[in-house]
N, C-alpha and C positions, 0 to 999 in steps of 0.2 A: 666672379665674386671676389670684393679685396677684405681683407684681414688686416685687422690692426698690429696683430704680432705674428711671429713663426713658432713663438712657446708660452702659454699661458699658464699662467699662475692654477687656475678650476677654470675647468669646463665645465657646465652644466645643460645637462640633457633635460629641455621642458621650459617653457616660459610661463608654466600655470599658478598659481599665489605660493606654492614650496619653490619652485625655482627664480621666481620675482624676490623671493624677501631675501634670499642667501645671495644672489647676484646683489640687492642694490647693500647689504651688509660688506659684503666683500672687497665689493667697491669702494665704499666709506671709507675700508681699512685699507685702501691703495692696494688691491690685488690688479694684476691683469684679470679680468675675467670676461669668457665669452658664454654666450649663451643661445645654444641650439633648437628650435622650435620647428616641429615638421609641420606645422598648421602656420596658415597667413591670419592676424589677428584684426579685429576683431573675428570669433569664433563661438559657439553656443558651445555649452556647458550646463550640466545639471549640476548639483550643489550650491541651491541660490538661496539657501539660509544660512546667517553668519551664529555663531555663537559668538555669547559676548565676552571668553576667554581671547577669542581669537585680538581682540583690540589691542590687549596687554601687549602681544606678539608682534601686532603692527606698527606701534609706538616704537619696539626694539630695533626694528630694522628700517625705520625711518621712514615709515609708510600710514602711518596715522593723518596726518594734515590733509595728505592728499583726499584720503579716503573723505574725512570730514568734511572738506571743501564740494567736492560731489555729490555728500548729502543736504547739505547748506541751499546748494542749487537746486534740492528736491529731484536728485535724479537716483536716491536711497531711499527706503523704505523706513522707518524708524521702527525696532521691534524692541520687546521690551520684556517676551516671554513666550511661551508655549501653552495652548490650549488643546483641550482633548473632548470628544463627542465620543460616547459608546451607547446606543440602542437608546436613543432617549438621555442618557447619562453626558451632564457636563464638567468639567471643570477646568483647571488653567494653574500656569506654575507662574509668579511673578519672581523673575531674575532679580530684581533688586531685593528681595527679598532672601537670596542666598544664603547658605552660612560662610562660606569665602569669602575672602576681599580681592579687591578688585574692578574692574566696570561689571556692570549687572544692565545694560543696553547695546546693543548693534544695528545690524542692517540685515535688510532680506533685499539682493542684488541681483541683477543680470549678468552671469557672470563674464558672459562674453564682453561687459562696460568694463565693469569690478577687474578682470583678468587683464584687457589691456591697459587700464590706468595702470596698473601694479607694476605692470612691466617695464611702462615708457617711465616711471618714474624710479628705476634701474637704472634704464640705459640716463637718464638726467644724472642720476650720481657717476656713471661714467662705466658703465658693465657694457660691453658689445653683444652685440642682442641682431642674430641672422636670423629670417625665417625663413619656410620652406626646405629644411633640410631634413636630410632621412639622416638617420646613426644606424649604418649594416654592421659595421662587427667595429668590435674593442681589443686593443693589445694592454694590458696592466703591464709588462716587462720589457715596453721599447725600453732602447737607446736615451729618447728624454723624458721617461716615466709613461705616461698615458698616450697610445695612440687610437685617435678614430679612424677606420674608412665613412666615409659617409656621400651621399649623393644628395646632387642639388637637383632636385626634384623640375623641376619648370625648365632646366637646362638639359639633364639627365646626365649632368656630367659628375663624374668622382673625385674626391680631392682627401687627404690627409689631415688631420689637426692633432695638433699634441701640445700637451698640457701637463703640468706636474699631481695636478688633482681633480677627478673626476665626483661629481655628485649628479645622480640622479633623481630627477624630478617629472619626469614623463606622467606621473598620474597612471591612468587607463594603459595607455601606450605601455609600460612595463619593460624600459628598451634592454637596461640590462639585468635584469630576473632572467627575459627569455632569453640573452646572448649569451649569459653567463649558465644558466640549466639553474636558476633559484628558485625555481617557481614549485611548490607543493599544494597539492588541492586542501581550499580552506576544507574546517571542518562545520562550517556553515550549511546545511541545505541549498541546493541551487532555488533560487527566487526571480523572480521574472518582475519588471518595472513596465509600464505603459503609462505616457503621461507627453504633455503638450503644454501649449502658453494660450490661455485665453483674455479676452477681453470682458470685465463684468462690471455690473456698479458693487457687487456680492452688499447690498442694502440688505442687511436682516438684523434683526437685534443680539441675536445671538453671536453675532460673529466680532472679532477684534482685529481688525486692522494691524495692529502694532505688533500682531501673535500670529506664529505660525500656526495653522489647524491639522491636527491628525485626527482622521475619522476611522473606528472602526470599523468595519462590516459587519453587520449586524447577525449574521448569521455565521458567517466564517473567521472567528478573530483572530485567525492569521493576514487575514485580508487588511491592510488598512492604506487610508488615500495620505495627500498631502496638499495644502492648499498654500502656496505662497504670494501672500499679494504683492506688488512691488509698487512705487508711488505714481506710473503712471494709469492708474486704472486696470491694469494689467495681471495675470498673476498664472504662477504657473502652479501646475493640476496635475497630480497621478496615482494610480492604485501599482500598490508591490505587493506581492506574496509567492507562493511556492507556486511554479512551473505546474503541478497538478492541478491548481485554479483556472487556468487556460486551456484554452482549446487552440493547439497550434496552427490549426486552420484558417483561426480566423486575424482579419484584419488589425495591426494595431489600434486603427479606432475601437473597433469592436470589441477587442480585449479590456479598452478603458470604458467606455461608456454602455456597456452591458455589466459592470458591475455594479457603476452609476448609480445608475434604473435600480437596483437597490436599496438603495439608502433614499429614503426622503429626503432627510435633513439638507443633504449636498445638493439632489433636485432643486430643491424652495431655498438654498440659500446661492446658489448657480444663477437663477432668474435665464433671466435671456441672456446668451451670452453668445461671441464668436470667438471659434476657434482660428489666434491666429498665428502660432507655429503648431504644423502639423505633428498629428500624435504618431510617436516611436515607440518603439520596444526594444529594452535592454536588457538580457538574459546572461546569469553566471557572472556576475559584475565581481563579488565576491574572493578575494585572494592574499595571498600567503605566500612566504618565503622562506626560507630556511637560515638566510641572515642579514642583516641589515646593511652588512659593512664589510670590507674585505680591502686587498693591499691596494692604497693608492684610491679607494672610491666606497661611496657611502651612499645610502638609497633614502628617498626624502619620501614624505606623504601616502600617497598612492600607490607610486610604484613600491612600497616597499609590502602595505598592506592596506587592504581597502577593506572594513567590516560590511555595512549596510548604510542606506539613508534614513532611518529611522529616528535619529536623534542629532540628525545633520554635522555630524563628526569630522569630515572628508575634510574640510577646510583648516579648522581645526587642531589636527595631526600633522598637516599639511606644515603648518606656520612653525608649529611646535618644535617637530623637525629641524626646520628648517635651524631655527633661534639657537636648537641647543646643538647644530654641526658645525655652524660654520667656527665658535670659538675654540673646538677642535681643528676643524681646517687650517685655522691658521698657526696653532700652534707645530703640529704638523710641516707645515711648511719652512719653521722654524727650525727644523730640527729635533722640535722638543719630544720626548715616548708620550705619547697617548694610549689609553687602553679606551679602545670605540667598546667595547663591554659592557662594562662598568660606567662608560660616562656617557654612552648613548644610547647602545639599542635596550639593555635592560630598564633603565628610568622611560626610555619612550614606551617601551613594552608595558610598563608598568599603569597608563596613563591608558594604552588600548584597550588592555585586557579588563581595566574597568569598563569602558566601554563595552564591550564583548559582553561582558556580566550582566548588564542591563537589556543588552539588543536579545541574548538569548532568554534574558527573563519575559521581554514583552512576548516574543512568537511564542511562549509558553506559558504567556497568559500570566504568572507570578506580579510580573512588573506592573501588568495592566489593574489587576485586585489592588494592588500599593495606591496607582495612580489615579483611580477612579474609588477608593474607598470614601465614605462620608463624612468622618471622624477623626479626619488626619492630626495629630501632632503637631505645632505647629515646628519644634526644633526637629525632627525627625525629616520635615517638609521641607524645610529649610536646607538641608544636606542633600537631600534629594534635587533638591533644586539645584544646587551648587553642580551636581553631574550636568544635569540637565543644559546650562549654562557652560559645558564647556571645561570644568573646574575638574578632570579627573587623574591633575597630578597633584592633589593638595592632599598629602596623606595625613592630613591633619583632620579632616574628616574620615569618619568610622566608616563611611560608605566609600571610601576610596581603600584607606588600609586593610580591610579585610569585605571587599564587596558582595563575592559570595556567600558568605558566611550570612553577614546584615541585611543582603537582601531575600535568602532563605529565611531566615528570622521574623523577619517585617510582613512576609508576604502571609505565612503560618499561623501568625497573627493577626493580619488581616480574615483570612479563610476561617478563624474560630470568632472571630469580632471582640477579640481581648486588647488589638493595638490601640 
């Protein structure tokens, strides 16, 4: 396998939308940059609803057009908000409708399309972009700053690469949390996902095309589904909740569609349908690290922390990331003192933990009383919505600056019927 250089400017571990937008950035800025991918791409992926934060993000690192162009072709979804079913109860949050500014529409993607566009239009700015490669172990203190071992898998042979700045972006993979020992168990519950890709016409009047659908479980409201349609008729399907809803006996089908069988609503709004990527199961998805950043490398998206799929975050975080390292990166390479502190992992933290405050309000039912009350506020609504969209670094909203607090509030509220 040949290499365009013997010393690169960042390496980047991951070619999934956090390590796509900081390579095709990098590259803009005349970096060397290589980019290490242990999967051959196209590749399936869950996290196939965009928030429409994430656009802002894709615009930054010169990946909007592309994106557009794809949906132009009708090979994107057009969404434009979230809607919500609990026991007979409807309702829906419209994005444009936000108190942020900003786009307030996106995409609901495959990501394994959405992931390779992002990539190949990297390597078009000029990022070098290998797949199939494993990353075994990291030196932060070679000789020319960053060295990899790493193995080319399909060959099974070993090779070296070294670089002056390493970013991680492995996603799930988590290459250096587990190389480095960063890994600390979230404080999450373990939760279990089963979910597939079907084919439906989903024709029911209640339903929005343009809207992601979470359903709750009508008896269990830890239990809730996810319906993502994409533009080809298509859409993908799954129930999450805590590892105590399952029976580890049973089949991934059977973990998904024996909850199904419960809820009407998704019955009758399912119609006839074929299942056609087989249903999986993903357990303990949920994680944490101890720090974001350390000498010579910095951790993007996923691999640094993954909440839940609840309010489709993943991506997200992912970009976010990505946007606010690399004009560290290059500073950095510069010469210049950066405090990764201060200008990265506390403002990113800041943006999750709002997150965090919601995913743990909905498994505890708070979030759910907000979201399904009758009476909503409409400026109240409006800020809520702004999370909901993606928007959970704008401390300009009350619901970001002090979240817990506001959503303790709002929910207390709700529960006596004074909001």
């Amino acid at each position: 396998m040949q290499f365009n250089h013997s010393l690169y400017d960042v390496i980047i571990i991951g070619a999934g939308p956090s390590g796509a937008a900081a390579a095709a950035m990098l590259a803009q800025a005349g970096q060397r940059v290589l980019v290490l991918e242990r999967q051959h791409f196209p590749r399936f992926s869950i996290g196939e609803s965009l928030l429409p934060q994430c656009m802002s993000y894709l615009a930054e690192a010169g990946l909007l057009a592309a994106v557009e162009r794809e949906a132009e072709a009708l090979s994107f979804q057009f969404k434009n908000g979230a809607a919500f079913y609990r026991d007979g109860d409807k309702t829906h949050f419209d994005f444009t409708k936000k108190s942020s500014p900003g786009p307030g529409t996106t995409y609901q993607i495959k990501r394994e399309h959405f992931d390779n566009l992002l990539i190949n239009e990297a390597a078009a700015y000029g990022a070098e972009v290998k797949h199939g490669i494993q990353v075994d172990a990291v030196d932060l203190d070679a000789p020319e700053g960053v060295a990899l071992s790493c193995t080319v898998l399909e060959q099974q042979t070993t090779l070296r690469i070294c670089g002056r700045f390493l970013l991680d972006g492995s996603g799930f993979g988590r290459v250096l949390p587990r190389l480095l020992e960063l890994e600390y168990p979230s404080d999450f519950p373990v939760r279990q996902a089963a979910f597939c890709h079907v084919r439906s016409k989903l024709a029911h009047p209640a339903f929005d095309p343009n809207k992601i659908l979470i359903t709750v479980h009508p008896k269990q409201p830890e239990l809730w589904f996810w319906l993502i349609p994409f533009a080809d008729n298509t859409a993908s399907f799954g129930v999450v909740g805590g590892t105590e809803y399952f029976d580890p006996a049973q089949t991934p089908a059977e973990a998904l569609w024996q909850k199904v069988a419960d809820e009407p609503f998704l019955v009758e709004l399912l119609g006839d349908y074929d299942v056609i990527r087989p249903e999986q199961v993903l357990t303990g998805y949920s994680a944490n690290v101890r720090q974001l950043y350390g000498k010579r490398f910095a951790l993007l998206g996923n691999a640094g922390e993954f909440l839940d799929p609840v309010f489709s975050s993943g991506v997200t975080i992912a970009l976010k990331s990505s946007v606010m390292a690399v004009p560290l990166v290059l500073r950095e390479l510069e010469g210049e003192p950066v405090d990764w502190e201060t200008e990265f992992s506390q403002p990113l933290r800041k943006g999750i933990d709002t997150f965090r405050t919601f995913v743990k309000g909905w498994y505890n039912c708070t979030f759910q009383d907000v979201i399904f009350y009758r009476q909503q506020q409409e400026q109240i609504k409006a800020m809520i919505c702004s999370i909901l969209a993606g928007y959970a670094w704008d401390t300009s909203n009350p619901f970001v600056k002090e979240s817990e607090r506001r959503l303790r509030v709002v929910s207390e509220l709700c529960q006596t019927d004074t909001y």
